[in-house]
N, CA, C and O of each residue as an XYZ file, in Angstrom:
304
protein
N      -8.192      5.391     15.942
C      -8.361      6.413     16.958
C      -8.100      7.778     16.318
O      -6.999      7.926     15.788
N      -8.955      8.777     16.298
C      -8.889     10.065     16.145
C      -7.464     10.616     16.496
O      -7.039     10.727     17.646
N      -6.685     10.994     15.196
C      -4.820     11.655     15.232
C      -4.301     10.563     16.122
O      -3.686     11.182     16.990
N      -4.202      9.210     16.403
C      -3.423      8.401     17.094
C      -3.464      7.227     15.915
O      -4.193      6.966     14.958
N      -2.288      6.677     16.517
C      -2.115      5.267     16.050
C      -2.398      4.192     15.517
O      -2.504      4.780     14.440
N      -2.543      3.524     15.346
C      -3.259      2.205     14.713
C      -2.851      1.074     13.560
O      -2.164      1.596     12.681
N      -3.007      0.194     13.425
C      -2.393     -1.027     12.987
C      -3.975     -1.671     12.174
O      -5.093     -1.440     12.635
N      -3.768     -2.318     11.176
C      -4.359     -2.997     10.524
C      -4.473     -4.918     10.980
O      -3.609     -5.765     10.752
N      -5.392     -5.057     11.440
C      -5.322     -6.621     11.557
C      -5.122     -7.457     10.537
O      -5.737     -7.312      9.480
N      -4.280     -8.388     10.721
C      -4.246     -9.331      9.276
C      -3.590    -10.339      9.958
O      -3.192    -10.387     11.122
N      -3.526    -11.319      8.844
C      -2.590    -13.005      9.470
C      -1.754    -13.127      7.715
O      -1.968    -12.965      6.514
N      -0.766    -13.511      8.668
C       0.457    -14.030      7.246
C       0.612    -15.535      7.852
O       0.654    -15.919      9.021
N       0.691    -16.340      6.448
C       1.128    -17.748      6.170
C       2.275    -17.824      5.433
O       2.321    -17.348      4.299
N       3.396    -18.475      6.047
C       4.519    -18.808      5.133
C       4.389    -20.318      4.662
O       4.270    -21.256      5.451
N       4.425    -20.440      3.281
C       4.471    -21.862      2.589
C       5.545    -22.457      2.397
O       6.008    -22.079      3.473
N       6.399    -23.090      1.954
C       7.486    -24.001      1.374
C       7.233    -23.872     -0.668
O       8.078    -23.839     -1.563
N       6.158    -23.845     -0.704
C       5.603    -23.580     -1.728
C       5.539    -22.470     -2.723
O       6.045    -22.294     -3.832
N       4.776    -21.809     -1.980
C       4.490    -20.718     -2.214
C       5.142    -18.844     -1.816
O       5.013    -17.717     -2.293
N       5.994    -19.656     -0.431
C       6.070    -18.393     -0.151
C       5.439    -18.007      1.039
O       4.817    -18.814      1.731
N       5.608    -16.364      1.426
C       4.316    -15.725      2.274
C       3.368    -15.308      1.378
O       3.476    -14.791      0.266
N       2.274    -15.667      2.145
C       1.019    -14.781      2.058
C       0.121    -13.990      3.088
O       0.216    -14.579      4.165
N      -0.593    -13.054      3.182
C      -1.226    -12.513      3.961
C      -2.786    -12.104      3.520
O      -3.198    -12.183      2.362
N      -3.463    -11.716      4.503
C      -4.626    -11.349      4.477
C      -5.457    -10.328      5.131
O      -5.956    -10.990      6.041
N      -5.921     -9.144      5.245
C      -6.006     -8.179      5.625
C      -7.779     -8.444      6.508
O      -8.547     -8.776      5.605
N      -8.145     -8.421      7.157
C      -9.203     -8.482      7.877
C     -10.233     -7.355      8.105
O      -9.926     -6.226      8.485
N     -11.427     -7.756      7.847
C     -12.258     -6.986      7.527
C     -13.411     -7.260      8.675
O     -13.407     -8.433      9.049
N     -14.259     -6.541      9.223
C     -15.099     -6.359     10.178
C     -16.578     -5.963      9.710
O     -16.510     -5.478      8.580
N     -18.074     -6.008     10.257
C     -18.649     -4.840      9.746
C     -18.411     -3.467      9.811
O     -17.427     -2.955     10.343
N     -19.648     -2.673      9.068
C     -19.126     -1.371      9.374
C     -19.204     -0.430     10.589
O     -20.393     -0.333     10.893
N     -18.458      0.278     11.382
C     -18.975      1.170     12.191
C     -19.639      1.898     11.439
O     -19.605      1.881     10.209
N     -20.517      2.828     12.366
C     -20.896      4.257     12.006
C     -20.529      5.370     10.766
O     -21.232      5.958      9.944
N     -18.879      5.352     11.091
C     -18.765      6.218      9.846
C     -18.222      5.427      8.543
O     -17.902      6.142      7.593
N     -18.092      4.081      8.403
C     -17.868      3.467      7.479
C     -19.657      2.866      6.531
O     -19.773      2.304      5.442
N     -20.649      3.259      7.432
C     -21.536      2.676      7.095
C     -22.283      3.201      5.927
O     -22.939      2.511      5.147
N     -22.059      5.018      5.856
C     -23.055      5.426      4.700
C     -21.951      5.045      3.180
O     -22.268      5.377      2.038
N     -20.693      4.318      3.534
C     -20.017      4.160      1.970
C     -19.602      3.030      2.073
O     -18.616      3.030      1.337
N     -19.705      1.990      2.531
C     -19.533      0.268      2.210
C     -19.878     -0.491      3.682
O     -19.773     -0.087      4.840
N     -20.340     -1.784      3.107
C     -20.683     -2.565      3.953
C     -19.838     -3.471      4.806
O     -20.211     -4.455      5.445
N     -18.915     -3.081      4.724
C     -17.343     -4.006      5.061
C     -15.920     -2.781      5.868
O     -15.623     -1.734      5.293
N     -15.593     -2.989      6.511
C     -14.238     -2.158      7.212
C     -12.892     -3.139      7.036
O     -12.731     -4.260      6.553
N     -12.106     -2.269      7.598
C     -10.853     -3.439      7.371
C     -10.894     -3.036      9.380
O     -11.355     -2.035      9.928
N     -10.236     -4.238     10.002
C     -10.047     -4.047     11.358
C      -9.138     -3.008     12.159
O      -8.235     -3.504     12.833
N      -9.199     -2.406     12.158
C      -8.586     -1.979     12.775
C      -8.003     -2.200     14.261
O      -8.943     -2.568     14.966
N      -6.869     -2.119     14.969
C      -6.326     -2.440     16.529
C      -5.713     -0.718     16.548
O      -5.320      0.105     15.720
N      -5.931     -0.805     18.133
C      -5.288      0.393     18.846
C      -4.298     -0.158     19.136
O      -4.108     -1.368     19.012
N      -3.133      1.055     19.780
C      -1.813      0.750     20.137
C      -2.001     -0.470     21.363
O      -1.206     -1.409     21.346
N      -3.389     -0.404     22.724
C      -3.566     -1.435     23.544
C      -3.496     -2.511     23.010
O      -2.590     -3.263     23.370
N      -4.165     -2.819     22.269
C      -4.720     -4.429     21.285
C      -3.454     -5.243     20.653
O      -3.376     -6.461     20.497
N      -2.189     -3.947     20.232
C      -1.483     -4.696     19.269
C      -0.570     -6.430     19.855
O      -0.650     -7.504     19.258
N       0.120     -6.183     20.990
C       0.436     -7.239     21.682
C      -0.692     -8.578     21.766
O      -0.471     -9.718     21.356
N      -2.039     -8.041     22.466
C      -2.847     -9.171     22.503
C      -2.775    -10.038     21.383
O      -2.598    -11.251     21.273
N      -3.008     -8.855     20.358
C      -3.029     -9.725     18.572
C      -2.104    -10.322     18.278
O      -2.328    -11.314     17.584
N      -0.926    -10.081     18.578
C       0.175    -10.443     18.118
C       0.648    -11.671     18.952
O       1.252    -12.598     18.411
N       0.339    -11.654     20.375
C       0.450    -12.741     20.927
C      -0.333    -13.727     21.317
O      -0.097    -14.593     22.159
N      -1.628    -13.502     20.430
C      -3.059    -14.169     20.530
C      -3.534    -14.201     22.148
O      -4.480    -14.924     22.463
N      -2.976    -13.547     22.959
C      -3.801    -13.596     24.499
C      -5.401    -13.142     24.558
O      -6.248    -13.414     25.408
N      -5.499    -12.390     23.399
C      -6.754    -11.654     23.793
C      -7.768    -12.806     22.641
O      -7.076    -13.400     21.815
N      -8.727    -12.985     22.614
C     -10.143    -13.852     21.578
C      -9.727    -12.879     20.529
O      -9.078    -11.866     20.790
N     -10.174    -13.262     19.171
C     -10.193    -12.392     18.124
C     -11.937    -11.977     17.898
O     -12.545    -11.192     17.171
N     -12.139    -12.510     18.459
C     -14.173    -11.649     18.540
C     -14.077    -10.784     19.450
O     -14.762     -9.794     19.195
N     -13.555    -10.730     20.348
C     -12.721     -9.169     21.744
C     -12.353     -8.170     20.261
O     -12.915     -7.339     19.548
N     -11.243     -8.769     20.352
C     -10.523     -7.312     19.202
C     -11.041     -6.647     17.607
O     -10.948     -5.495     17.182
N     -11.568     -7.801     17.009
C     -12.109     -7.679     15.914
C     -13.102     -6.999     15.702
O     -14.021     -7.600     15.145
N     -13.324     -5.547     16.035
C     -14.715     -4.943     16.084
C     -14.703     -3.808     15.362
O     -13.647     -3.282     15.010
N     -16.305     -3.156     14.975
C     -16.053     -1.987     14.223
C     -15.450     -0.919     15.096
O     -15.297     -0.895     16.317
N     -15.102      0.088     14.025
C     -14.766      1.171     14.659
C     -15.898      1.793     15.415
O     -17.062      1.453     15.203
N     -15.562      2.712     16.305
C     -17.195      3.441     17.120
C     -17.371      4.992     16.412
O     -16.577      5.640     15.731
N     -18.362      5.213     16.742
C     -18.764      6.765     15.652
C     -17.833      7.809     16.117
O     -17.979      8.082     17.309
N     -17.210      8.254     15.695
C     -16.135      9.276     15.777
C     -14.549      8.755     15.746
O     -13.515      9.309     16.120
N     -14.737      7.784     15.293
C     -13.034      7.480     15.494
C     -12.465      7.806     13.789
O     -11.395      8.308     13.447
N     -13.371      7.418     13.104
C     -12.553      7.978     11.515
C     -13.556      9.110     11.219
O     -14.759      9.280     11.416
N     -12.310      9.978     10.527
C     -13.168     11.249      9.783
C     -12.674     11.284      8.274
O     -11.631     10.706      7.967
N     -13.436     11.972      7.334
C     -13.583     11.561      6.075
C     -12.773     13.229      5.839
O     -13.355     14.280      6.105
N     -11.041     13.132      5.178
C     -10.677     14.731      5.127
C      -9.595     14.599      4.011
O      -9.070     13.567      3.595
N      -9.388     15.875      3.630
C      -8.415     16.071      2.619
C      -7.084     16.669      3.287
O      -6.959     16.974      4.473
N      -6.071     16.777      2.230
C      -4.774     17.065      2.723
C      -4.027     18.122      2.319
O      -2.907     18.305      2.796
């Protein structure tokens, strides 16, 4: 979301083995991810984060590109 919040979707596995691991989730591209790669990472709004976290919501609901104007490409 444009100057707000946001969380990265991903899933962690803890092993006996191995340990944790995790995995960062990737979507197609919205709009402004589209003229520089074919892939996004997911992004969730502050609404979404509970659903995700407590799986209430489908992950094809939440898992979507961003919409045209939500990322801008800027320096610091």
């Amino acid at each position: 979301t444009p100057a707000g919040d946001f969380a990265i979707a991903g899933l962690v596995r803890t092993d006996p083995q191995i340990g944790e691991a995790f995995t960062l989730l990737t979507v197609p591209p919205g709009p402004d991810i589209t003229p520089y790669h074919n892939r996004q990472i997911a992004l969730l709004g502050p609404s979404d984060w509970r659903d995700w976290l407590t799986g209430s919501a489908s992950s094809m609901q939440l898992l979507q590109p961003s919409r045209a104007g939500e990322l801008r490409v800027g320096s610091a």
